[in-house]
N, CA, C and O atoms as a MOPAC input file, in Angstrom:
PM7 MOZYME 1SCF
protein

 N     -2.68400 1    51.81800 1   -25.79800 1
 C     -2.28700 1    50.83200 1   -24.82800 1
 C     -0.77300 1    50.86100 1   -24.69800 1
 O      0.02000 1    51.19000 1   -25.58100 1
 N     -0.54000 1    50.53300 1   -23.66600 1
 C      1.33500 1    51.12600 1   -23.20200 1
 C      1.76800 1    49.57700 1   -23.13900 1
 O      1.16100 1    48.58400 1   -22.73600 1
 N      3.27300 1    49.78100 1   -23.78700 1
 C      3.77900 1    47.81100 1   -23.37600 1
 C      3.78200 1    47.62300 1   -22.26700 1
 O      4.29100 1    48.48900 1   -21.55500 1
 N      3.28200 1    46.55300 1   -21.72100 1
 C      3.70100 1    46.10600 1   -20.22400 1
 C      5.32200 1    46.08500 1   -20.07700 1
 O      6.22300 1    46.15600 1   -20.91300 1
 N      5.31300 1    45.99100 1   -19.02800 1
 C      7.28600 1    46.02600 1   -18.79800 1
 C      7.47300 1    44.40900 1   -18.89800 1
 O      8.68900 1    44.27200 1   -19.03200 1
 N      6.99900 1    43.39000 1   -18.89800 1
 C      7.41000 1    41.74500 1   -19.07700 1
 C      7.78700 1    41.69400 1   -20.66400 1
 O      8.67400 1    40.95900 1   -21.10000 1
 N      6.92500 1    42.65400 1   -21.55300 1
 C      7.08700 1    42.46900 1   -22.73900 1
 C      8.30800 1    42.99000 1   -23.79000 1
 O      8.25500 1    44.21500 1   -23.90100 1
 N      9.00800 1    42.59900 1   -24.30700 1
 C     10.12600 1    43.38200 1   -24.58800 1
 C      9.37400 1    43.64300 1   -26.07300 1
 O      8.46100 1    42.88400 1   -26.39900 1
 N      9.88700 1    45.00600 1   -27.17600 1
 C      9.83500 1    45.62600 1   -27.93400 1
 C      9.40400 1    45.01100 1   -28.72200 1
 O      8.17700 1    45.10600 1   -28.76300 1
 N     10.01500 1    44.08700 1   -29.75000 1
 C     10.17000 1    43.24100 1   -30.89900 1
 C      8.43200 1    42.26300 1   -30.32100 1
 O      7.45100 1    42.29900 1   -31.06500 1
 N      8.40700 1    41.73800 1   -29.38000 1
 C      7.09400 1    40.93300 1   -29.36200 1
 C      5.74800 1    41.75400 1   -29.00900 1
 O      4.60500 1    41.29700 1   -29.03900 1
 N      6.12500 1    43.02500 1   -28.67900 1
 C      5.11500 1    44.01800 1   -28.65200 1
 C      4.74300 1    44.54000 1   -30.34900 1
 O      3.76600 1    44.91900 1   -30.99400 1
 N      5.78100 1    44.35400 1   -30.49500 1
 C      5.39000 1    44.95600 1   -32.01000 1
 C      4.69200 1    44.40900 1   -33.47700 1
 O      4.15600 1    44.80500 1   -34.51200 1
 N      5.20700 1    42.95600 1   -32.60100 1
 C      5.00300 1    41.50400 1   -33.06500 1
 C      2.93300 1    41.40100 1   -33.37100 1
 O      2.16300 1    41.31900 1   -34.32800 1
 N      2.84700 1    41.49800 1   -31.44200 1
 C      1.76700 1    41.68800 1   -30.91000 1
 C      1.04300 1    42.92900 1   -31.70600 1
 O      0.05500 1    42.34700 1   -32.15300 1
 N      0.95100 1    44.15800 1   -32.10800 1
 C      0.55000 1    45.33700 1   -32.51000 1
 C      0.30000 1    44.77400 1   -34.24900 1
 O     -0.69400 1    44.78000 1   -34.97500 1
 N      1.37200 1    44.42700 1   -34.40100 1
 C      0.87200 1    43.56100 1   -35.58400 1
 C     -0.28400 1    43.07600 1   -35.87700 1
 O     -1.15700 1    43.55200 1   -36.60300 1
 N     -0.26100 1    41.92200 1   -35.17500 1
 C     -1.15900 1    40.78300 1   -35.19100 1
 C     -2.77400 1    41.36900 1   -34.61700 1
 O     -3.86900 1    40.88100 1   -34.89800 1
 N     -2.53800 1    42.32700 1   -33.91000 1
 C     -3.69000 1    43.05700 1   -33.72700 1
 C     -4.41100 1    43.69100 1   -35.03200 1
 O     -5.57300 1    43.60700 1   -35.43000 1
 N     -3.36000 1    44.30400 1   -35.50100 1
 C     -3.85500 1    45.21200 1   -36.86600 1
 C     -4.58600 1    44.33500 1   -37.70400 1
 O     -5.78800 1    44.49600 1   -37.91500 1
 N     -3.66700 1    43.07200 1   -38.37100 1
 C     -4.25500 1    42.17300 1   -38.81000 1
 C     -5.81100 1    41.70700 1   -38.25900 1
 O     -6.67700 1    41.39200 1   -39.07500 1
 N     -5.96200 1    41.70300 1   -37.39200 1
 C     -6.64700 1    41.02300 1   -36.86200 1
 C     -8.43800 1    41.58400 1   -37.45200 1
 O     -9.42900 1    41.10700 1   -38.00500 1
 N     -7.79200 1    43.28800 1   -36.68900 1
 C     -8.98900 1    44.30700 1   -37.15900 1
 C     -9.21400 1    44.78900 1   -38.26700 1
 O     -9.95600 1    45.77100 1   -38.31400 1
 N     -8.60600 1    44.21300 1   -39.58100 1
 C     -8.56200 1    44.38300 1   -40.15100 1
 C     -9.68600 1    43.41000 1   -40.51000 1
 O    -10.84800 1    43.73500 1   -40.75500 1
 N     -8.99100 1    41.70300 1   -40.50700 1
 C    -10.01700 1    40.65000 1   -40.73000 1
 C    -11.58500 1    40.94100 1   -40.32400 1
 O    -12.57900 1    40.82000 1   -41.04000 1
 N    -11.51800 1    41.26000 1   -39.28100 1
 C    -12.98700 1    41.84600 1   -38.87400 1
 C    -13.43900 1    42.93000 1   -39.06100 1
 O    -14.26200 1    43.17000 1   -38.17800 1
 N    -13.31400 1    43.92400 1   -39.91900 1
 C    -14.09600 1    44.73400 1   -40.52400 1
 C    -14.04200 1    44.11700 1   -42.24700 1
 O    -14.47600 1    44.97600 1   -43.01400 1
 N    -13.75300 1    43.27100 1   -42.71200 1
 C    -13.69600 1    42.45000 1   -44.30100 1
 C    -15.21700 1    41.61200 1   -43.88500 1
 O    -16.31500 1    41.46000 1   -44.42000 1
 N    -14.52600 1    41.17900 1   -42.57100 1
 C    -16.33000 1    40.03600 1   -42.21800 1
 C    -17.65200 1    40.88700 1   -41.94100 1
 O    -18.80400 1    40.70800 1   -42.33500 1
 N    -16.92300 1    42.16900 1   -40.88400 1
 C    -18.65400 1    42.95000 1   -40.84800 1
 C    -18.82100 1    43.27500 1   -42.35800 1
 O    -19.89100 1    42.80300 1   -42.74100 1
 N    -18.05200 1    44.00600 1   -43.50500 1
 C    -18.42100 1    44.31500 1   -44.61500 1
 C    -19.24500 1    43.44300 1   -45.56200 1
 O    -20.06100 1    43.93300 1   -46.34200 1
 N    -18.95300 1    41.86300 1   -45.44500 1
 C    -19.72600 1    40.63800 1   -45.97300 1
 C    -20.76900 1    40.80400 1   -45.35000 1
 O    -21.60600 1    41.45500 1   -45.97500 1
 N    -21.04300 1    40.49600 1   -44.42100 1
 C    -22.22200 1    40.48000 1   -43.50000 1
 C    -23.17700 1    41.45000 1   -44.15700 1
 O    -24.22000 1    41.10800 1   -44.71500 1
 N    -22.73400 1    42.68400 1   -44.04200 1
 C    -23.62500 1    43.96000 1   -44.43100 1
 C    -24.31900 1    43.68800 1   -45.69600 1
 O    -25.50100 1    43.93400 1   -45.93500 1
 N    -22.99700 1    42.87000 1   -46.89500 1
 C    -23.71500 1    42.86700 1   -48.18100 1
 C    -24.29700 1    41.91300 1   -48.06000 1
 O    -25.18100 1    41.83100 1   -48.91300 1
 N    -24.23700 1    40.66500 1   -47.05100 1
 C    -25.14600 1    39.44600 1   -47.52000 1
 C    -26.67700 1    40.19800 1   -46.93100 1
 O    -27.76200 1    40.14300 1   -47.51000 1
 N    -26.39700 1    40.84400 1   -45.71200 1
 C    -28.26200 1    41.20900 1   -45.47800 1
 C    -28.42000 1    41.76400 1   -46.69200 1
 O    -29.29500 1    41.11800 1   -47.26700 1
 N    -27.92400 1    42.83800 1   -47.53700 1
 C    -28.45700 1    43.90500 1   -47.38400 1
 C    -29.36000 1    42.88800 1   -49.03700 1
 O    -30.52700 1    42.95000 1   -49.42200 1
 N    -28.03800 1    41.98300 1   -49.66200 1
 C    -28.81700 1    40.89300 1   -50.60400 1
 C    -29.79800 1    40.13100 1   -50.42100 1
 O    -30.33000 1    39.53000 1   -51.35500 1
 N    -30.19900 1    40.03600 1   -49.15200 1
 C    -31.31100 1    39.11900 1   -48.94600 1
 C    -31.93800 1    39.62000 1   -48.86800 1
 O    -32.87100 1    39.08700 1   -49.46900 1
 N    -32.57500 1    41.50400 1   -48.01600 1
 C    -33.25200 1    41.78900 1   -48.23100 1
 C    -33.53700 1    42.66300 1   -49.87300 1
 O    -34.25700 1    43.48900 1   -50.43400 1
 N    -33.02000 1    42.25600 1   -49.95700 1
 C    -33.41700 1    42.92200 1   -51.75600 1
 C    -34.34100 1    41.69500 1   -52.10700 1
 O    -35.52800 1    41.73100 1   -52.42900 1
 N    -33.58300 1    40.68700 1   -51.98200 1
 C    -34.23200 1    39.49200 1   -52.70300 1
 C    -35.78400 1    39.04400 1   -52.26300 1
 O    -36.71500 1    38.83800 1   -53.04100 1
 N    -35.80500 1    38.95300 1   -50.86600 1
 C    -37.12000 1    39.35500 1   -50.08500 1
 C    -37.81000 1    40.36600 1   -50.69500 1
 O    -38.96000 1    39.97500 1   -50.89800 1
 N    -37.60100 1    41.75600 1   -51.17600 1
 C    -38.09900 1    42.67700 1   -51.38700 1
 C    -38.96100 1    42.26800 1   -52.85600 1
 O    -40.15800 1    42.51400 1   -53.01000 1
 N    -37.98200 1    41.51800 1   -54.00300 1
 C    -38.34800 1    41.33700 1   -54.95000 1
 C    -39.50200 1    40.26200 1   -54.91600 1
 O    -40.57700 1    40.37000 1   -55.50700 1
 N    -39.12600 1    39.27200 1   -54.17300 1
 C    -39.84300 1    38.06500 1   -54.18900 1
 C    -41.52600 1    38.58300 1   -53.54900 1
 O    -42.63100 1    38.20200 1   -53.93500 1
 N    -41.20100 1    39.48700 1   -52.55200 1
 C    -42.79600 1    40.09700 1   -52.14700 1
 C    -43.22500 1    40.57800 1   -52.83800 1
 O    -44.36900 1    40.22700 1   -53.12400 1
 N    -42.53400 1    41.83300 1   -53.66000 1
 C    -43.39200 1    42.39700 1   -54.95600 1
 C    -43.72500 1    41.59400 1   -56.35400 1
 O    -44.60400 1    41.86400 1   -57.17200 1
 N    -42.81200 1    40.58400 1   -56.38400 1
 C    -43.72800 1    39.64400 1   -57.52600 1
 C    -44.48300 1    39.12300 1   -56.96600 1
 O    -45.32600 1    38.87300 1   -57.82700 1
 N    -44.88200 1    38.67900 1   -55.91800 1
 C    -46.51900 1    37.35400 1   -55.17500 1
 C    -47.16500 1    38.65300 1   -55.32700 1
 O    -48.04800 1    38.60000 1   -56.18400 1
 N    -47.01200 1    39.94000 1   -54.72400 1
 C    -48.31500 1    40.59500 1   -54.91200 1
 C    -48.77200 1    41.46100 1   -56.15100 1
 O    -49.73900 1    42.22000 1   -56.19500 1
 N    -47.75400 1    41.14600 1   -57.26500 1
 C    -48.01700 1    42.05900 1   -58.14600 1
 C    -49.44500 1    40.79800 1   -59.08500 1
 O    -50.35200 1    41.18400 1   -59.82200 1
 N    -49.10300 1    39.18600 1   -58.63500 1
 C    -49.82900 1    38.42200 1   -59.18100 1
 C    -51.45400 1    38.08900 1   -58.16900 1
 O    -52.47400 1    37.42900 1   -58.37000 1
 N    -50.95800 1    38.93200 1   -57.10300 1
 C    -52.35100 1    38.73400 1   -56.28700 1
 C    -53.67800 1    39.52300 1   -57.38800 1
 O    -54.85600 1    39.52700 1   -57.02900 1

């Protein structure tokens, strides 16, 4: 993405910043996300194979 010409240097960079940050924050949250499914389905997994290991 190219600076607009309204934007001068220092708040573009400012801006590029705050972007980085940003995408950063949101790949930390998809990474939670991933481990909370991937924990629930474990836990699901377990909880089905103990009811049917007592069927």
């Amino acid at each position: 993405m190219k600076r607009p010409p309204h934007v001068n240097a220092t708040e573009w960079a400012e801006d590029q910043q705050r972007r980085a940050e940003l995408d950063d924050l949101m790949a930390q949250v998809a990474d939670q996300e991933a481990q909370m499914e991937h924990d629930l389905i474990a836990t699901h997994d377990e909880y089905e194979l103990g009811f049917s290991q007592e069927s």
